[in-house]
C-alpha positions, -999 to +999 in steps of 0.1 A: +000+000+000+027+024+001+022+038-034-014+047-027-006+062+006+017+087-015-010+092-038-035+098-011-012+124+009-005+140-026-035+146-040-055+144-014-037+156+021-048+126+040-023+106+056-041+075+058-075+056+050-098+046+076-108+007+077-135+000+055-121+029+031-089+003+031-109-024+027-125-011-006-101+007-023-078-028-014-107-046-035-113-028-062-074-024-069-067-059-061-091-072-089-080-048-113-042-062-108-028-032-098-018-044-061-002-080-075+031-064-063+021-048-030+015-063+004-019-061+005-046-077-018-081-072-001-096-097+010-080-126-012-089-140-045-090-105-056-111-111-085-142-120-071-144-083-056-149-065-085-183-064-085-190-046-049-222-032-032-206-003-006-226+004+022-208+032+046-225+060+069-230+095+056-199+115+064-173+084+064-159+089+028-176+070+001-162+090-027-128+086-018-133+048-023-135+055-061-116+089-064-083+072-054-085+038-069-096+059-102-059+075-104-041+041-102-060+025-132-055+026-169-091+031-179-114+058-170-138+057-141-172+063-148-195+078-121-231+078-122-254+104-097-288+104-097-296+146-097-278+174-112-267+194-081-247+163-071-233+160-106-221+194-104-207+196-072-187+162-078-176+178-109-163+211-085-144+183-065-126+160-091-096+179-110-099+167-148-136+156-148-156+159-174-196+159-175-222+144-199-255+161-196-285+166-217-284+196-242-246+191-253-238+194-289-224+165-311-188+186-310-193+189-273-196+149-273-166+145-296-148+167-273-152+145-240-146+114-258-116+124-275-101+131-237-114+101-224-099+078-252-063+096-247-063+091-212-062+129-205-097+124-188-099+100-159-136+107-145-166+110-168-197+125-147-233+112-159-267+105-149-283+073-162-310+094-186-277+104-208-263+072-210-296+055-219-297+071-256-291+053-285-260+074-295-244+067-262-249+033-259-233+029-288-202+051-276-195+038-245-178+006-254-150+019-273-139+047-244-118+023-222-142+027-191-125+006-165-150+012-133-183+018-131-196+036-100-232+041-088-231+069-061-264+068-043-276+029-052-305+035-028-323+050-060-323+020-082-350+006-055-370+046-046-369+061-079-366+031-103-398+016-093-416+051-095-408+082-115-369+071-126-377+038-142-343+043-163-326+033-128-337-004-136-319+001-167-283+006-150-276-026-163-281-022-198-253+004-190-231-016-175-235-047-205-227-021-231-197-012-217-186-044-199-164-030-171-140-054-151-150-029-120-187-025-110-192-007-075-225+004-061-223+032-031-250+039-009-250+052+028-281+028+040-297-001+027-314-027+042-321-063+026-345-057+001-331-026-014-297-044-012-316-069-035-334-043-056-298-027-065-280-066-072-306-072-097-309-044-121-270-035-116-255-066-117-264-098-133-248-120-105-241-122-069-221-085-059-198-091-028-212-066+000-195-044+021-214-031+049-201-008+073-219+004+107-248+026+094-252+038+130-236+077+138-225+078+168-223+113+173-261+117+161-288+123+190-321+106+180-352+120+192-390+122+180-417+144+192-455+139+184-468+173+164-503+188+155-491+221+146-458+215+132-453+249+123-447+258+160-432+226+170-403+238+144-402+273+156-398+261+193-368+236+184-351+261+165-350+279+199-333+254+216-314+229+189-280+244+173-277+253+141-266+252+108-299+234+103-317+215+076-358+213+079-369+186+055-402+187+039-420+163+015-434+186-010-418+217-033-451+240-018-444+230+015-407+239+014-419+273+005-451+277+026-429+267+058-399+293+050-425+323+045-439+309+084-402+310+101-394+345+079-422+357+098-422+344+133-389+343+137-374+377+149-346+392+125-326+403+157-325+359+165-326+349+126-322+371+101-347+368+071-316+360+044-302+331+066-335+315+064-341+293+023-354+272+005-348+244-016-359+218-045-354+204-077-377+230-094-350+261-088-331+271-118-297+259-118-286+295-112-309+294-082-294+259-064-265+273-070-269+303-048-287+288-022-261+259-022-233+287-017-252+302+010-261+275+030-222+264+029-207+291+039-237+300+065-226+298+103-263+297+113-284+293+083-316+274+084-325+255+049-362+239+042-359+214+018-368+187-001-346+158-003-331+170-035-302+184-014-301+159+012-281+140-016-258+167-032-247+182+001-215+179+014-217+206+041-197+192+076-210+213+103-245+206+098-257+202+136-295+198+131-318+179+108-355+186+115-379+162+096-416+181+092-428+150+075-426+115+078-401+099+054-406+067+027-384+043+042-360+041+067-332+042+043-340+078+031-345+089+070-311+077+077-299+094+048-311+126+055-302+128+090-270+113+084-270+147+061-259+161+101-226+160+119-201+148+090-177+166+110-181+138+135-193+166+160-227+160+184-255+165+161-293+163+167-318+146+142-358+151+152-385+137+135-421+153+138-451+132+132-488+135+138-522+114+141-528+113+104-497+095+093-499+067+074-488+037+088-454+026+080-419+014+094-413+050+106-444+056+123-439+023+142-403+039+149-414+072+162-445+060+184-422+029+201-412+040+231-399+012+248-366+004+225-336+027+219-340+047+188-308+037+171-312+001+181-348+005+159-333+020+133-303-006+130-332-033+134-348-019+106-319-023+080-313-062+093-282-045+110-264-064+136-239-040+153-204-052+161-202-035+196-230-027+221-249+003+217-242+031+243-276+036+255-268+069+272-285+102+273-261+116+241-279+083+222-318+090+220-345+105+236-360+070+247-322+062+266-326+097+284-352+095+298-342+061+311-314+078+322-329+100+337-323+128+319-358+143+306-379+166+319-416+159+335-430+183+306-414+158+278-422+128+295-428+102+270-464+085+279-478+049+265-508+062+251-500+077+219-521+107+218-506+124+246-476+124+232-486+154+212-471+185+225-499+207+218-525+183+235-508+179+271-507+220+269-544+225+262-554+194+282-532+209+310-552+239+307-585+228+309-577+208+336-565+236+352-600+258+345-626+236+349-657+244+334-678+243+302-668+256+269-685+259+233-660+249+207-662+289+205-657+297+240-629+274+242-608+291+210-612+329+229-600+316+262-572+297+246-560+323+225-561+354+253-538+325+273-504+338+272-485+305+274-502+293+242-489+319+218-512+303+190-537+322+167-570+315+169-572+293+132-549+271+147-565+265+180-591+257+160-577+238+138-564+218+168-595+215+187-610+203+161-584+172+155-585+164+194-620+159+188-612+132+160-587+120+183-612+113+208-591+131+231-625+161+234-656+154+224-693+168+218-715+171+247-748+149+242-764+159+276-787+187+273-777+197+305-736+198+299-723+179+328-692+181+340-658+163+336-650+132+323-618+115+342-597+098+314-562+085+320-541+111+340-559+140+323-590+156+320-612+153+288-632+183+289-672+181+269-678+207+246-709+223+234-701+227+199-721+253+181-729+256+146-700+278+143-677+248+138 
């Protein structure tokens, strides 16, 4: 290995790889012959490792694993990313890259394949939509392409099977050109996306590498939400910042940055440190916003997850999550998006009593199991060491510890883990009497601890009611309390106001 660790001090100022980085480039090197006269040869027969699936945490150095192999071999390297704002800051990164996008000329074409077939051009940048075409297909095979790399493998199983179907077509890729080196790179996977990404990338079995998807340095925690407007304005109070807010819709993103612009006080965040961000910006736009949110000390960005995979930002300390992810693959994902400097981050997830059921909902409402320990679970990941189960771990290993407060005591029955709830219900439990649906929004909203307007005490009167949590008075005569569990659930007289 001592040639590549000259290489990887000179070109890239690091003085050594950490383990599974060794253990990858060490494969991929070893089956392309180029360690036959070194020491080290991966993990033996080095030919059957040169079709790899690469699973390694967010933050622990992926791209390394092909940048440094890519400037021992002959051939070129090709690297395929699944959206254009990773495309282009990979291109920013990698000295002699070149990119093929949509819109290039023939002469452009020529151009890039003239420097890839002399050599002068070791990394070729893509996204599978270009390579796909007829014309390109036909190219490929006579440009020497050595490796193949598939950043982001995750997508072959969430896009493919939805709105990128030419992510199942990776393969056709990969048969034109007919690379010795196939690597797929992901950050979390569990087995059936690991299956989803061996079939329609590789026509037989792909040695797997899989490294700890757990971050350490990552504090878990969940909080049940009605009004998750507030809910984000009160953790931006308290959680640090550089932060990212992710939200599941373009609109959203948008509608939720106008809210924080205008609740937030300029003096605490000023209105410029305060974006937002999806894939229907201009390019000139993401580019701004990109620059901003990198260089920004205390920025807050909403987005969608279109930037949780082109960001390479290291001092992110919290990810917010408004909405509830797809799977736990792209949860870990985008949290992992915090603390890549290996500093203590946070990652919160907000969910309400409309979710639809899924993996994650069953995550955020089980209170009885370490969060990381569910989350490890969830990918069929075994860990090597014992979990830590301290109060820097989750919010469940707190409060075992010890460590939370009465007012975020977490509680069995589901509903009254809803932030909003305990407040009103602590309320009316403290002003016992009858209300009209009416009555009830006046009082709440002249009630200085519940800085709410009155739509949204509405709004949340109204879903306690579905919850079952208030409900409408049948008893001409309105009598009093009802006792349920610790609290009190108060009958309302609702009038036809409602």
């Amino acid at each position: 290995m001592n040639k590549i660790n000259d290489i990887l001090e000179e070109k890239f100022g690091i003085k050594y790889l950490m383990p599974y980085q060794r253990l990858v480039v060490s494969n991929i090197l070893g089956a392309a012959g180029v360690l036959e006269d070194e020491d080290e040869e991966g993990e033996g027969d080095a030919s059957c490792y040169g079709k790899q699936i690469v699973i390694l945490p967010t933050g622990a150095g992926k791209s390394l694993c092909f940048q440094l192999p890519a400037l021992l071999l002959k051939g070129a390297t090709l690297v395929i990313y699944p959206i254009l704002s990773l495309m282009a800051d990979q291109a920013r990164r990698l000295s002699g890259s070149l990119t093929l996008r949509g819109g290039q000329s023939k002469e452009e074409r020529d151009a890039i394949f003239a420097k890839v077939k002399s050599g002068e051009c070791k990394f070729i940048i893509a996204n599978p939509e270009v390579l796909l075409t007829e014309a390109m297909l036909k190219e490929l095979p006579g440009l020497g392409i050595e490796h193949v790399v598939i950043d982001e493998a995750h997508c072959v199983s969430e896009w493919g099977l939805s709105f990128r179907p030419s992510y199942l077509r990776i393969g056709e890729i990969i048969a034109a050109i007919k690379p010795p080196l196939v690597t797929a790179f992901t950050a979390t996977a569990g087995d059936e996306v690991l299956d989803t990404i061996e079939k329609y990338i590789f026509t037989e079995k792909a040695h797997r590498i899989i490294g700890n998807p757990g971050r350490d340095n990552i504090y878990y925690s969940v909080e049940g939400a009605i009004l998750k407007e507030i809910a984000i304005l009160d953790l931006l109070k308290r959680i640090p910042r550089p932060a990212i807010i992710f939200c599941s819709s373009r609109p959203g993103t948008e509608r939720l940055v106008r809210y924080l612009q205008n609740h937030i006080k300029p003096e605490i965040v000023p209105r410029e440190e305060i974006q937002f961000y999806h894939a229907g910006l201009s390019r000139e736009e993401k580019d701004r916003v990109e620059k901003w949110f990198f260089a920004s000390e205390q920025g807050i960005l909403v987005s969608t997850c279109a930037y949780g995979m082109g960001v390479d930002k290291p001092n992110i300390r919290s990810v917010i999550h408004r909405d509830i992810p797809q799977s736990v693959e792209a949860y870990l994902q985008e949290s992992g998006r915090g603390g890549r400097d290996r500093e203590q981050s946070y990652a919160v997830l907000l969910y309400d009593n409309r979710e639809k059921d899924s993996a994650i909902l069953q995550y955020a409402q089980n209170i009885h199991k370490c969060r990381r320990e569910q989350l490890l679970h969830l990918l069929d990941y075994e860990p090597p060491e014992p979990l830590p189960y301290n109060e820097l771990c989750c919010d469940v290993c707190r409060e075992e510890n010890g460590g939370t407060t009465k007012d975020t005591k977490i509680t069995e029955d589901t509903r009254f883990r809803f932030r909003e709830v305990r407040s009103v219900l602590d309320f009316f439990k403290r002003n016992k009497r009858r209300y009209t649906l009416y009555e009830a929004v006046n009082v709440l909203s002249e009630f200085s601890a519940i800085p709410w307007t009155e739509n949204e005490i509405k709004l949340l009167l109204n879903e306690m009611i579905r919850m079952k949590l208030i409900k409408k008075s049948r008893n001409p005569l309105w009598k009093d309390i009802i006792i349920n569990h610790e609290y009190n659930i108060i009958n309302l007289s609702l009038s036809s106001w409602v």
